[in-house]
C-alpha positions as CSV (number, residue, x, y, z in Angstrom):
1,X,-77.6,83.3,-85.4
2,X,-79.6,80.4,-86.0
3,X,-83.0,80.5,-86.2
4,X,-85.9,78.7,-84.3
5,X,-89.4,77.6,-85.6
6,X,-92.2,78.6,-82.9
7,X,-95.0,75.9,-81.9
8,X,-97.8,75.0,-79.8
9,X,-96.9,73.0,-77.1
10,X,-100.2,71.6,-76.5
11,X,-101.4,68.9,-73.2
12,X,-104.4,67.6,-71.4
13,X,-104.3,70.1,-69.0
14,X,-104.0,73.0,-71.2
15,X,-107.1,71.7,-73.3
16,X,-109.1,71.3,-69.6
17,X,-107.9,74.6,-68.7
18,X,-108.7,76.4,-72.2
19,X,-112.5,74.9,-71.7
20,X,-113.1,76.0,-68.2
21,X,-111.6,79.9,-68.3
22,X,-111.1,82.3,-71.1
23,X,-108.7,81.8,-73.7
24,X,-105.4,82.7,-73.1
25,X,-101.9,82.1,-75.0
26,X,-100.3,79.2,-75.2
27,X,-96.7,78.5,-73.9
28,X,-95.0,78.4,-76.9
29,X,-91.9,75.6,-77.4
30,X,-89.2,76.5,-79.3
31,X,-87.8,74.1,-82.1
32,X,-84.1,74.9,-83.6
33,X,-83.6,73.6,-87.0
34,X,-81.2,73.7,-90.1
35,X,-80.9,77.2,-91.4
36,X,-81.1,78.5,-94.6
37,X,-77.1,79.4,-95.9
38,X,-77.1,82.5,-98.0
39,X,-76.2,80.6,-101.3
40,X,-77.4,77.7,-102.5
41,X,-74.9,74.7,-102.6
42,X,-76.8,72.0,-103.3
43,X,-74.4,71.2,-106.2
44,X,-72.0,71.9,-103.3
45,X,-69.4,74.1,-102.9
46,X,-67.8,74.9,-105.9
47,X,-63.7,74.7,-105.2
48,X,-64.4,73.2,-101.8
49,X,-66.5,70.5,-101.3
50,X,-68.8,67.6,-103.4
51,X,-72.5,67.6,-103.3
52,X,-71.9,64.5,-101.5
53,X,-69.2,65.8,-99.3
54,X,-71.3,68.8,-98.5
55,X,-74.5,67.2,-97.9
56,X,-72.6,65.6,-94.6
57,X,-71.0,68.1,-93.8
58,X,-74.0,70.5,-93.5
59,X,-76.9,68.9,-93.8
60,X,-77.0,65.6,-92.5
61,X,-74.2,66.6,-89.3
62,X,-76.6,69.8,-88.7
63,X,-79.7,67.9,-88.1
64,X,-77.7,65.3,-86.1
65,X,-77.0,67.6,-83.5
66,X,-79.8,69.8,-83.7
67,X,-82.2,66.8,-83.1
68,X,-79.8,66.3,-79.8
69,X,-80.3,69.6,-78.7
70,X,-84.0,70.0,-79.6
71,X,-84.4,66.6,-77.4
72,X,-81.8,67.4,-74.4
73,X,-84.1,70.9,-74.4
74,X,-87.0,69.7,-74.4
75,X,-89.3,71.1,-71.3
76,X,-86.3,73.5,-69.9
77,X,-85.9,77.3,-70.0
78,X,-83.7,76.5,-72.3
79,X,-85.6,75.9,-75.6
80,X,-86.4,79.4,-75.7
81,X,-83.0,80.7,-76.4
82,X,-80.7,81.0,-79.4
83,X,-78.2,78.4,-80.1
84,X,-75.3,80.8,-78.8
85,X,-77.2,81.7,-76.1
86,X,-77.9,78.3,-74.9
87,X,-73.6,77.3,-75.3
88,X,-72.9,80.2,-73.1
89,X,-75.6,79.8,-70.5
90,X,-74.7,75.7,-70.4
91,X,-70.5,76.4,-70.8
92,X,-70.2,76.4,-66.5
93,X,-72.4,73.7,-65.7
94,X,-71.2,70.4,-65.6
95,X,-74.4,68.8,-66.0
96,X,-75.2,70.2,-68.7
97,X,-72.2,69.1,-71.1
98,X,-74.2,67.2,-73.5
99,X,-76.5,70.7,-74.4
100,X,-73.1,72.9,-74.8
101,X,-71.5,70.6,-77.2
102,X,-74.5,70.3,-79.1
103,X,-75.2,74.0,-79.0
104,X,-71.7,74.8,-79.4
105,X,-71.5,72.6,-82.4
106,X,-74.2,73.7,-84.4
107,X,-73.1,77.3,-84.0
108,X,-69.6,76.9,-84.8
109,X,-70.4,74.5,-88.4
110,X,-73.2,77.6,-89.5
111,X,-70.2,79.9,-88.6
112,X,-67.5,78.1,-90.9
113,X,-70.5,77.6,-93.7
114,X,-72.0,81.4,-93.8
115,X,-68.4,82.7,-94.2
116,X,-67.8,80.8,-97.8
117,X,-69.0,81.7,-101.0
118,X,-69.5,80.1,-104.3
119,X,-68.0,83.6,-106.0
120,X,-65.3,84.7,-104.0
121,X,-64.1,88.0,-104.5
122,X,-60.4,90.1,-103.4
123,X,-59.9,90.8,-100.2
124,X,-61.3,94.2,-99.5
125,X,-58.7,96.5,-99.1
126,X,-59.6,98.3,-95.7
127,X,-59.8,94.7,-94.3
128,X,-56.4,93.7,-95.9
129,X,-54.7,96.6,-94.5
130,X,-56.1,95.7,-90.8
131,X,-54.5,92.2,-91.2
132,X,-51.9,92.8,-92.5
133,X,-51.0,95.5,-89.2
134,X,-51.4,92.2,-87.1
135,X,-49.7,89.2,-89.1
136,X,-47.2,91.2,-91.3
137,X,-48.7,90.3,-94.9
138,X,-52.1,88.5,-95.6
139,X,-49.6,85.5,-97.2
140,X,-48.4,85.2,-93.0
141,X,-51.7,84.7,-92.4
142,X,-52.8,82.4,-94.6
143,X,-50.0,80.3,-93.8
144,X,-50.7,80.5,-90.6
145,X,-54.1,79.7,-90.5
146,X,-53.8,76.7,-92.7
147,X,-50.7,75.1,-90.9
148,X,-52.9,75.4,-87.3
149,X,-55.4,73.1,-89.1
150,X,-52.9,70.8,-90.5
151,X,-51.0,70.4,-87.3
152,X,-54.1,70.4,-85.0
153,X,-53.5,66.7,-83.4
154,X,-57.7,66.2,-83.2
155,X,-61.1,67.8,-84.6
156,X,-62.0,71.5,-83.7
157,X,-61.6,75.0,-85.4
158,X,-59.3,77.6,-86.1
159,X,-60.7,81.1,-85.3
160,X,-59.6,84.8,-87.1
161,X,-60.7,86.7,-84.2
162,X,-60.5,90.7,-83.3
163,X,-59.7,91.4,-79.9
164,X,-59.1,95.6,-80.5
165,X,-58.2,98.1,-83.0
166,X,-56.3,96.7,-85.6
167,X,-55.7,93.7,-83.2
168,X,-56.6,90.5,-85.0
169,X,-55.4,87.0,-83.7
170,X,-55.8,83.5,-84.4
171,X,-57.7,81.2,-82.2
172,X,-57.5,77.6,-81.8
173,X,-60.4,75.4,-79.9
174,X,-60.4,72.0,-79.9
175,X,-63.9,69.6,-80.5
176,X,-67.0,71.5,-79.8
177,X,-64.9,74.4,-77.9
178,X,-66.4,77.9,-78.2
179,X,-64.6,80.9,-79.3
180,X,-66.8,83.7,-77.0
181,X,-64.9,84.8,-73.6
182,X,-68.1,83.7,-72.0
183,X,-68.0,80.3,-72.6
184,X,-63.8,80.1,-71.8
185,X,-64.1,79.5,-67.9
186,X,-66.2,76.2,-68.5
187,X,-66.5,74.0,-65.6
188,X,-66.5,70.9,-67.6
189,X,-62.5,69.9,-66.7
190,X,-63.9,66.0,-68.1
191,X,-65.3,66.8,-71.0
192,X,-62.4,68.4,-72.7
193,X,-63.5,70.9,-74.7
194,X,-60.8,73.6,-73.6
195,X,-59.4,76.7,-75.6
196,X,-56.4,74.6,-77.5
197,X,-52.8,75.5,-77.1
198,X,-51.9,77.6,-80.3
199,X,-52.6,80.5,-81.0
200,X,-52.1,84.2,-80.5
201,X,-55.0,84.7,-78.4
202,X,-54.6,81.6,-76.2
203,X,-52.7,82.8,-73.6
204,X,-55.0,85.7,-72.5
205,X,-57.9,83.3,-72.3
206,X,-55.4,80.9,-70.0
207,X,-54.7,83.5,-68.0
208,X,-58.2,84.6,-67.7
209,X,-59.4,81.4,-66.9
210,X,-56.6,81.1,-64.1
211,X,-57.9,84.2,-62.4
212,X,-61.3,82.9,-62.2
213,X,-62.9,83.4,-58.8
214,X,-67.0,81.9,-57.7
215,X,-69.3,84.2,-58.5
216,X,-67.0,86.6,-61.0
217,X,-67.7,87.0,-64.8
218,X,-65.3,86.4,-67.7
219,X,-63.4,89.6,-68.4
220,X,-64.1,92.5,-70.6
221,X,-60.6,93.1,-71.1
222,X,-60.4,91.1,-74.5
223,X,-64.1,90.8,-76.1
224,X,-62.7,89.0,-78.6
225,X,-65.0,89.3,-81.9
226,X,-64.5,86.0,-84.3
227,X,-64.9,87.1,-87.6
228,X,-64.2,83.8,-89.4
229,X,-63.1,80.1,-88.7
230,X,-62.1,76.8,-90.6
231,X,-63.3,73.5,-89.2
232,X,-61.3,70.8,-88.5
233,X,-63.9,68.1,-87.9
234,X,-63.2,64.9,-90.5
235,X,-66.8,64.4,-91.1
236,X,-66.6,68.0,-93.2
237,X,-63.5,67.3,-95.3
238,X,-62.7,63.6,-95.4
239,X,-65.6,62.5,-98.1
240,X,-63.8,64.7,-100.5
241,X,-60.1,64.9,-99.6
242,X,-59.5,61.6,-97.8
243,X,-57.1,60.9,-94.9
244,X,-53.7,62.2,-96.7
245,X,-51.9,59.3,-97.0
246,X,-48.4,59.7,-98.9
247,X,-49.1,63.4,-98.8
248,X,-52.1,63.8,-101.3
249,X,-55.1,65.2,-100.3
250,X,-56.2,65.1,-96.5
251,X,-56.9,67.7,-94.1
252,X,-54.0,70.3,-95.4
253,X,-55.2,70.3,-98.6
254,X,-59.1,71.1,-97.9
255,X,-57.5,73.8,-95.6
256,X,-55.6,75.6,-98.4
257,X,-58.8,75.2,-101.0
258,X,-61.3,76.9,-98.0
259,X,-58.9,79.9,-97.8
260,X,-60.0,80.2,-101.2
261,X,-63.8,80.5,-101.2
262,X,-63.5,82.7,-98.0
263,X,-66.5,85.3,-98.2
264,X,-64.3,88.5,-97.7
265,X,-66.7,91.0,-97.9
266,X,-68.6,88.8,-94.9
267,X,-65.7,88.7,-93.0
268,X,-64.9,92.7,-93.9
269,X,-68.5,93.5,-92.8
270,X,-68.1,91.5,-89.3
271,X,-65.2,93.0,-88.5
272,X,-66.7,96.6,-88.4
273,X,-63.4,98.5,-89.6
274,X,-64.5,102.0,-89.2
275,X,-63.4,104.6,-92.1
276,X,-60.7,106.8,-92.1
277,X,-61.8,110.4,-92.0
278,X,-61.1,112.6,-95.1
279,X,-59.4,116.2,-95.0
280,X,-61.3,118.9,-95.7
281,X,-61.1,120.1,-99.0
């Protein structure tokens, strides 16, 4: 969750007011801005990405959209919330595209960047087990996972999400499309950002969406947890790995290194495998 910095939103008539009755709070205005990753890559990301290449793809497209948000906010009930709680409260407004894919944005690039880890460690084997119930071997779903990417004809992100016991899927969404059921029945047909095609959990959301009546709420019947996602955006790989021309490089190749500094134990942790009970001895 990102966080939010908490200031005075101070006027004329707050000043007149403060002078002519007793003191009282102020209404306090929320400002989102970059967060703090758990490691430090200002070096960048060892394996993954340049300092250069990781400067843009954090830092400088973080406060891009942030500063959009912060300003399309500004005044509105809004700027109070949490950056996934302003993409689900804009996702069925039409008006308010501009503030989801902002919102949704910035959520989805911290997600991708607090899931990778300069030290990456072997897969836990609880977590390994779980996978491997749902894709056959973790190989299947690495292969998986980074042939999505490559094939995904557009920017987005490829989602590991768990929809159940031992029920783990992958998840496509395309641009600044969000993974959370609540944001899936967006009224924002024009803007495009839809659940994409592939995907083994795509076609409960398209039926979802399909059965969608005024006034009724996404479904409970898959609360689909994502526990970890690649992004596709160029901005985040193209510095470093270049468009792929003659089959070097490009956006295949920065998905196959990313598999590699995936934070495991972060992933593990999220997913909330409970453990198995022990016989009594």
């Amino acid at each position: 969750m990102l966080s939010r910095l908490r200031l005075p939103r101070i006027g004329a008539s707050i000043a007149a007011a403060a002078r002519a009755a007793p003191a009282r709070p102020l209404q306090q205005r929320s400002i989102h801005y970059v967060p703090q990753l758990s490691h430090d890559f200002k070096d960048g990301v060892p394996g993954l990405l340049s300092a250069d290449g990781y400067d843009m793809a954090w830092n400088q497209y973080m406060t891009l959209v942030l500063d959009k948000l912060n300003a399309l906010i500004a005044g509105t009930d809004l700027e109070q919330r949490d950056v996934k709680q302003i993409l689900l409260a804009s996702a069925q407004d039409p008006s308010q595209a501009p503030v989801f894919n902002n919102a949704s944005m910035a959520h989805n690039t911290h997600f991708f960047f607090k899931n990778i880890t300069p030290n990456p460690k072997p897969m836990p084997e609880s977590l390994a087990a779980e996978l491997s119930h749902s894709f056959s071997s973790i190989d299947t779903l690495r292969r998986e996972m980074i042939l999505t990417a490559s094939s995904m004809f557009g920017p987005g992100f490829v989602w590991l999400v768990k929809a159940g016991h031992q029920d783990y899927r992958i998840l496509t969404t395309y641009l600044a499309g969000s993974p959370y059921p609540g944001a899936h029945w967006r009224l924002q047909s024009t803007d495009m950002n839809t659940v994409g095609l592939g995907g083994s959990a795509n076609k409960y959301f398209q039926r979802s969406a399909a059965a969608q009546r005024p006034g009724t709420k996404p479904p409970g019947a898959l609360d689909a947890v994502p526990l970890l996602c690649l992004n596709t955006w160029e901005h985040t790989w193209i510095r470093d790995y270049g468009l792929g021309v003659g089959g070097r490089g490009g956006k295949k190749a920065f998905a196959e290194a990313w598999w590699e500094v995936v934070d495991w134990e972060a992933v593990n942790l999220a997913a909330d495998i409970p453990s198995r009970p022990q016989f009594m001895r």
